[in-house]
C-alpha positions as CSV (number, residue, x, y, z in Angstrom):
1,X,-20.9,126.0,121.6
2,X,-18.4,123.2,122.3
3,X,-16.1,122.1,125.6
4,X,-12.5,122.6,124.9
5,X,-11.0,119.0,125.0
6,X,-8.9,118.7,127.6
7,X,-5.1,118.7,126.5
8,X,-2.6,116.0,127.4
9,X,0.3,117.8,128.9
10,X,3.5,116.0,130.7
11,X,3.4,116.5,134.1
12,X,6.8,117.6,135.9
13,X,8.0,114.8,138.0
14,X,10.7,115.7,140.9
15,X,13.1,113.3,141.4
16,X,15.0,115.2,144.2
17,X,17.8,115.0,141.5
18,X,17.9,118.1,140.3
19,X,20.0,121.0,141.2
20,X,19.2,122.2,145.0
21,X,17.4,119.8,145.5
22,X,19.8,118.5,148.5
23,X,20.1,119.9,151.7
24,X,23.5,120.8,153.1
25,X,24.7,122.0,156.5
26,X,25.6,125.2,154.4
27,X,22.7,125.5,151.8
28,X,21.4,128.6,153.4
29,X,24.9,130.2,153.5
30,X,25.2,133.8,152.0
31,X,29.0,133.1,151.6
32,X,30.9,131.0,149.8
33,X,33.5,128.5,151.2
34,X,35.3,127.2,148.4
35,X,38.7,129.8,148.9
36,X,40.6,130.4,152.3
37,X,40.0,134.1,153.3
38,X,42.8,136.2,154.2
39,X,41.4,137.1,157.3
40,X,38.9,136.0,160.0
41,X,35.6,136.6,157.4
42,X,35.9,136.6,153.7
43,X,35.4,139.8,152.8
44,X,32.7,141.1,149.6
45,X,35.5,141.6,147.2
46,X,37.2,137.7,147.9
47,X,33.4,136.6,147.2
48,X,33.4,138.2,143.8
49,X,37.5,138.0,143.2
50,X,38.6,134.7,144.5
51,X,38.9,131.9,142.2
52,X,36.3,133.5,139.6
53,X,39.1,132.5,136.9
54,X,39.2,128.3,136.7
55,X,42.8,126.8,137.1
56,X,43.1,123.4,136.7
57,X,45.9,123.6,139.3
58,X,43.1,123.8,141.9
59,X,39.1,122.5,140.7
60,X,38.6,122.6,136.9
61,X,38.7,118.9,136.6
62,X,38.3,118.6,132.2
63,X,41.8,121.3,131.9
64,X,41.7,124.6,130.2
65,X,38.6,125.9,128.5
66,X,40.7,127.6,125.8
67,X,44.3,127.3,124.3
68,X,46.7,129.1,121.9
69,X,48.0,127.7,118.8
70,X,50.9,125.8,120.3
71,X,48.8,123.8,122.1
72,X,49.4,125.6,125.5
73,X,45.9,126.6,127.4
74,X,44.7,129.0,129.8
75,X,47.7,131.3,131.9
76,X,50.6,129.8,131.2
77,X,52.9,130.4,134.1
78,X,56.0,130.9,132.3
79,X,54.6,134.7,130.7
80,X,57.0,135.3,133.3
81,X,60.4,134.7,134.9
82,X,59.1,135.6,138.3
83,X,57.9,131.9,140.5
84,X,55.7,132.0,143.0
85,X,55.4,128.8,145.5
86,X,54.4,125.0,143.3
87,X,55.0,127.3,140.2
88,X,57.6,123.9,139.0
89,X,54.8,121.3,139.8
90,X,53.1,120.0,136.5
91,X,49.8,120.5,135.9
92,X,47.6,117.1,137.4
93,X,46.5,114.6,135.3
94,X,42.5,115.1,135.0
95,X,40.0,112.7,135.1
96,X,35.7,113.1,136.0
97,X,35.6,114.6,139.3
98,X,39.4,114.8,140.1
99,X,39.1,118.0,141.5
100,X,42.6,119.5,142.8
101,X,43.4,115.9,144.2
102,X,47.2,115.5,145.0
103,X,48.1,119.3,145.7
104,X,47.9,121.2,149.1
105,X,45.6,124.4,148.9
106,X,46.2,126.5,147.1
107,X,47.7,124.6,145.0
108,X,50.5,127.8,143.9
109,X,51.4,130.6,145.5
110,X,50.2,132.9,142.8
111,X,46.7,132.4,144.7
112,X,47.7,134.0,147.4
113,X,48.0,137.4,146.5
114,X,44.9,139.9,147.2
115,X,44.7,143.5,146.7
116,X,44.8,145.8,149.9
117,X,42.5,148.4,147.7
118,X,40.3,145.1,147.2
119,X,39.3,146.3,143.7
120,X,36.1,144.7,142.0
121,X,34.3,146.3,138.9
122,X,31.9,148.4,141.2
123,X,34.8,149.9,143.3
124,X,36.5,150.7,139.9
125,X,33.1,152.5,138.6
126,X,32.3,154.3,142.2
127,X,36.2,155.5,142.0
128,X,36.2,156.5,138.7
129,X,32.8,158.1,138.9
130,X,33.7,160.2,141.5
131,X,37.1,161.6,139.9
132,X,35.6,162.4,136.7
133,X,32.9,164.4,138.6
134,X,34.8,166.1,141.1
135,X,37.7,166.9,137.9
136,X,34.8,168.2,135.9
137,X,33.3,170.5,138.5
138,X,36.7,172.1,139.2
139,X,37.0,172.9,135.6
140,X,33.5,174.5,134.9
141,X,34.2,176.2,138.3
142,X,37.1,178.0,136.6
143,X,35.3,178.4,133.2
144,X,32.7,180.6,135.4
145,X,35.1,182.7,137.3
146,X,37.4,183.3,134.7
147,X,40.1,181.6,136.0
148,X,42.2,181.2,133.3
149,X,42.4,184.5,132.8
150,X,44.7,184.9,135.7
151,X,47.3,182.8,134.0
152,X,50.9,184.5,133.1
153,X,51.8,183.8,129.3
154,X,54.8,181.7,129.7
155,X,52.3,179.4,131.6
156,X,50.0,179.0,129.4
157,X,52.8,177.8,126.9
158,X,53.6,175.2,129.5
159,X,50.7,173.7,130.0
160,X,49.8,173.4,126.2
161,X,53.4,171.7,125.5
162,X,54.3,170.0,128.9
163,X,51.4,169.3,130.8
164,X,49.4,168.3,127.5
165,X,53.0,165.5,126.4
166,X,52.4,163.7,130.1
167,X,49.1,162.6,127.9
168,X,51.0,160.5,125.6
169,X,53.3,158.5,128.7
170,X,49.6,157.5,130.4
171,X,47.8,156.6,127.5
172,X,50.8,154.4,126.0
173,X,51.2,152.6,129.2
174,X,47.2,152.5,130.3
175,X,46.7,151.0,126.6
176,X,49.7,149.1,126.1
177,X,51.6,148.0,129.1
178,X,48.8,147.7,132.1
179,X,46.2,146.3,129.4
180,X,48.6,143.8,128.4
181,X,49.7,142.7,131.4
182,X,46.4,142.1,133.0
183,X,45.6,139.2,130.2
184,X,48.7,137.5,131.4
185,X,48.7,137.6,134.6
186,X,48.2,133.8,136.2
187,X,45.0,134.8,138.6
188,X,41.8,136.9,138.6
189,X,43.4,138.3,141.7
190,X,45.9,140.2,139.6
191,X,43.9,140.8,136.6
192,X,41.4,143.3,138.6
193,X,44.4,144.8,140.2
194,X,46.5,145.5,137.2
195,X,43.0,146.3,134.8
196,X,41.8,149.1,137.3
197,X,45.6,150.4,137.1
198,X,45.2,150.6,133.6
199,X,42.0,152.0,133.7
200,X,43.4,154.8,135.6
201,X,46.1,155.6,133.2
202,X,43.4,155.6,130.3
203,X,41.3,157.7,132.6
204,X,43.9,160.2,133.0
205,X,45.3,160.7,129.6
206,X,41.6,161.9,128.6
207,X,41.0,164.0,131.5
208,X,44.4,165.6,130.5
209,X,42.8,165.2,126.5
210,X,39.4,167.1,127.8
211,X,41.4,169.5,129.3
212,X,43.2,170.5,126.5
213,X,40.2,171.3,124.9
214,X,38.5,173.6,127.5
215,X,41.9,175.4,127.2
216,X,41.3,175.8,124.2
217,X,37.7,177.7,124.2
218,X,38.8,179.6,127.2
219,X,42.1,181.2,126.3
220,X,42.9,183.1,123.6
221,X,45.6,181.6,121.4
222,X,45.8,178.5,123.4
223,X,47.4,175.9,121.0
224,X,45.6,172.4,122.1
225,X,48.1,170.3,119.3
226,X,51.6,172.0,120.9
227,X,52.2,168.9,122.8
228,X,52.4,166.5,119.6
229,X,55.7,168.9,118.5
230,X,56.7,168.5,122.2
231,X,56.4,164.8,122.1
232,X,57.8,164.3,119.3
233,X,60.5,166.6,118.8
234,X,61.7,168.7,122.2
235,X,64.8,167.1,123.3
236,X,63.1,167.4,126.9
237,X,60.7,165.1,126.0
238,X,62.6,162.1,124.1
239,X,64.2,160.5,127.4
240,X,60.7,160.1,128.8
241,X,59.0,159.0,125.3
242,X,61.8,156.8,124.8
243,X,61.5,154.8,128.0
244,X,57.8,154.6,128.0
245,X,57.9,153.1,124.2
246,X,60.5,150.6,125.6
247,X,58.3,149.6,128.5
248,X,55.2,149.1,126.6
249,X,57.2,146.2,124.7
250,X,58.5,144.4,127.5
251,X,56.9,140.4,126.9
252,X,57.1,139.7,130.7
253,X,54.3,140.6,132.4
254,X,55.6,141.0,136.3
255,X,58.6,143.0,134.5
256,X,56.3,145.8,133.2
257,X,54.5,146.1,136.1
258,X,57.5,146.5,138.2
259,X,59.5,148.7,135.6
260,X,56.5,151.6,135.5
261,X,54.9,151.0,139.0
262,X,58.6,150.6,141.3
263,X,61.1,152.7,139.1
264,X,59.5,154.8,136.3
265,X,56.7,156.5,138.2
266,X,58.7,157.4,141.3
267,X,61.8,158.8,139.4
268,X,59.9,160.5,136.5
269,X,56.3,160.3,136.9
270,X,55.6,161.9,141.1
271,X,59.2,164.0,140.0
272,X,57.1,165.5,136.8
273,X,53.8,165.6,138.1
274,X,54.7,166.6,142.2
275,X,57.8,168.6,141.5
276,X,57.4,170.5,139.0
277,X,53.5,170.8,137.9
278,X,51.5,171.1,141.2
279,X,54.8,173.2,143.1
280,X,54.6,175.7,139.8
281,X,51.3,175.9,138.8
282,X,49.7,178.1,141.9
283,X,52.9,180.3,141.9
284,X,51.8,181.2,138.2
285,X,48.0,181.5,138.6
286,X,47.0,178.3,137.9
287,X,44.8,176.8,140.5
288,X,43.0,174.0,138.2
289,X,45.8,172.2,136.8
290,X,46.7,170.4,139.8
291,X,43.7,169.1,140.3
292,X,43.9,167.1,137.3
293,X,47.3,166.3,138.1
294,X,46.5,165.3,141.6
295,X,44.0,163.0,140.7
296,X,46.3,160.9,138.9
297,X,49.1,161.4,141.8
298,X,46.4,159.9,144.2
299,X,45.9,157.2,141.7
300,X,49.5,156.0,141.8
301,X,50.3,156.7,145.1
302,X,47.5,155.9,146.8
303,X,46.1,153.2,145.0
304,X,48.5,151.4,142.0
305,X,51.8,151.5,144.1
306,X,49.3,149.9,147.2
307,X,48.3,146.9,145.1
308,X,52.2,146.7,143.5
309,X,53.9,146.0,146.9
310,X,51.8,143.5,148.2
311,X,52.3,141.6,145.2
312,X,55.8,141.7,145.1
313,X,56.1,141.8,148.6
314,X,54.4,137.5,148.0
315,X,57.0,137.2,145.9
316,X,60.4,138.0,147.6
317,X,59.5,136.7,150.7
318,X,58.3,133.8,148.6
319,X,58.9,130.1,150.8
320,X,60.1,128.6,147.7
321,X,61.3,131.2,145.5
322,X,62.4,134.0,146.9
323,X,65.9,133.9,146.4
324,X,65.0,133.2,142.7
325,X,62.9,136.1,142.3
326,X,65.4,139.0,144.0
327,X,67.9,138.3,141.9
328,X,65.3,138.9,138.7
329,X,64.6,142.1,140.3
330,X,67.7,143.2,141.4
331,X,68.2,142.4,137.7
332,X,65.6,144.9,136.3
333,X,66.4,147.3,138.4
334,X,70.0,147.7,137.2
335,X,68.8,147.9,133.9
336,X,65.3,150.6,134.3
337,X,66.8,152.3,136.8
338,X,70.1,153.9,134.7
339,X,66.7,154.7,131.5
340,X,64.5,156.3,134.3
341,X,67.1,158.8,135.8
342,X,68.4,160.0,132.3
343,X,64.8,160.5,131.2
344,X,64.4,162.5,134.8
345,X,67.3,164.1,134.1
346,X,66.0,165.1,130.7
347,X,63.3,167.0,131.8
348,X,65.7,169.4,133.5
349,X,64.9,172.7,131.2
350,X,61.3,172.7,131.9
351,X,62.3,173.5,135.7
352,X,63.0,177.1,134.2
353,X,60.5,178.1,131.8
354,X,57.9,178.9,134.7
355,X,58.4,182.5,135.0
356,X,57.5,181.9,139.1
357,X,59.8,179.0,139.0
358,X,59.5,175.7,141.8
359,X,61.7,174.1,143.7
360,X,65.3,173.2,142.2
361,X,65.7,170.5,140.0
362,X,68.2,168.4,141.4
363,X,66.6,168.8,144.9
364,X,63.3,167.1,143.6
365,X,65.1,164.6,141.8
366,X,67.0,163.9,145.4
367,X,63.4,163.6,146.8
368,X,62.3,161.2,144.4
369,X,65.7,159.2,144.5
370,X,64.9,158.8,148.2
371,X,60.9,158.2,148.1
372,X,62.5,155.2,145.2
373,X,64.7,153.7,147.9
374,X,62.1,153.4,150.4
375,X,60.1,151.5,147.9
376,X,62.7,149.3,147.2
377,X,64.1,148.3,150.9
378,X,60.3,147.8,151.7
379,X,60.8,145.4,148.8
380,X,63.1,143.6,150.7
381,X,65.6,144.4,147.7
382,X,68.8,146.7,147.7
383,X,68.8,149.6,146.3
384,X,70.9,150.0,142.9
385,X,74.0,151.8,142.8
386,X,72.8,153.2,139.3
387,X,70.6,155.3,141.7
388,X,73.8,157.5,142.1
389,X,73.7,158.7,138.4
């Protein structure tokens, strides 16, 4: 038996140069200070929302991490026409350590937009979660009572051709529009506002998609592809499919949102879903529908129109801009408003297949004219004489 020979190994040497080694007046801070709260205390969602997405407008002293082929890099601010406050000053010259030198903070006004349902990925799970589970309890609820049993025939063929074609408008603009509009929006702010609305849409369109299918197994002769023909084919249908193809198309990323969020979903989405689906349903035996339905109302209501008027409320009360950016939207709104009533109006023959029928059509449209023109004077806008169509 032989001693091991002792190794030679480098021994760490501290320098106090290395990262923490330096005591501030803050190092023991659990918060960070680097953003300007919106109230009193920063709050758990400005911790993880704030300022998580570098601009070089503010601290990211090398410039964009990333470019497109034109040479552009980051979140160009001209993805729309809308301005927010220092939107016109040029992007600082950077050098080591220059920091946001030269600009007041923030350094534009598209910082200073935060969302009143303060939105961060575990609210968005929690949310979700919680509707999916509450959603699939009422359905197996019904499955075990026999529920659909209790449904009237011309019902049922509502639901499979009417109820199943709202599918088609949340998917397109979860997928297409919301999706798209969160990767151009200029902040992180807006990106986890406008990505949870689309999560909701995509959420939706499947509970609407799982539906189907329990439908399906549960009543006899229950046609789970009807709302394909209905989509693409009944004349009821082709003013809503062909507004929601034209707004998942529009380039301009403040546009869409205000086009589905402002005008489309009061005057056709809350007229289809509130008017028509959850007044009819009970009155024809169906008390399971409307909780699907509902969920999504909440959704907008509650939620996706909350987050949509504080950001354009920034906007047209903008101290630089605001002028500027009413007359865009005054400009949008005569031109979605006119699409959005005729789809509406489209939809009028469904109000009478029901044999227990709800309200008259043209007094929920009047309903839904009104609850847009709220929206839009809180807007500080006026409201469109196209709303008189």
């Amino acid at each position: 038996m032989t001693s091991a020979t002792e190794r030679s190994v480098p021994k760490p040497v501290f320098t106090d140069a290395e990262a923490g080694a330096k005591e501030f007046p803050d190092s023991t801070s659990r918060r960070f200070n680097y953003y300007i709260p919106q109230k009193r205390k920063q709050t758990h969602y400005e911790d993880v929302t704030v300022e998580v997405q570098p601009d070089p407008r503010h601290y990211l002293s090398q410039g964009w991490l990333y470019g497109f082929s034109d040479g552009r890099g980051g979140y160009p601010l001209d993805w729309t026409v809308l301005k927010a406050w220092g939107s016109d000053r040029p992007e600082p010259v950077r050098g080591p350590g220059s920091g946001g030198k030269g600009y007041d903070w923030p350094a534009h006004g598209w910082h200073e937009f935060r969302d009143p349902n303060e939105e961060w990925e575990l609210s968005l799970y929690r949310y979700n979660a919680n509707v999916v589970r509450q959603v699939g309890q009422n359905v197996e609820a019904a499955r075990r009572s026999k529920a659909f049993g209790q449904w009237n025939t011309n019902w049922v063929r509502f639901v499979e051709r009417h109820v199943g074609a709202w599918m088609h408008v949340d998917h397109g603009l979860g997928l297409y529009l919301f999706a798209n509009a969160n990767r151009r929006a200029p902040t992180n702010m807006h990106n986890n506002a406008i990505s949870v609305n689309s999560m909701h849409r995509i959420r939706a369109a499947q509970d609407l998609a799982l539906y189907g299918l329990t439908l399906s197994e549960e009543i006899e002769g229950f046609d789970g592809s009807a709302h394909l023909d209905a989509w693409n084919s009944d004349p009821a249908w082709q003013g809503v499919r062909r507004t929601a193809e034209r707004l998942t198309s529009v380039d301009d990323w403040c546009e869409a949102v205000f086009a589905a969020n402002v005008v489309f979903e009061p005057l056709v989405g809350e007229l289809f879903r509130s008017h028509l689906v959850q007044h009819a349903a009970p009155r024809n035996g169906d008390f399971v529908t409307p909780t699907i339905v509902g969920a999504e109302e909440y959704d907008f209501s509650e939620r996706d129109l909350r987050y949509t008027r504080a950001m354009f409320e920034l906007l047209t009360a903008d101290r630089e801009f605001a002028d500027h950016n009413k007359r865009i939207l005054q400009s949008w709104l005569a031109d979605w408003v006119p699409a959005s009533i005729a789809a509406a109006r489209a939809l009028q023959p469904l109000w009478s297949q029901p044999d227990a029928k709800p309200p008259r059509f043209e007094d929920a449209l009047d309903s839904a004219k009104s609850r847009f023109a709220g929206i839009v004077t809180d807007l500080g806008l006026e409201t469109p004489k196209e709303l008189a169509q």
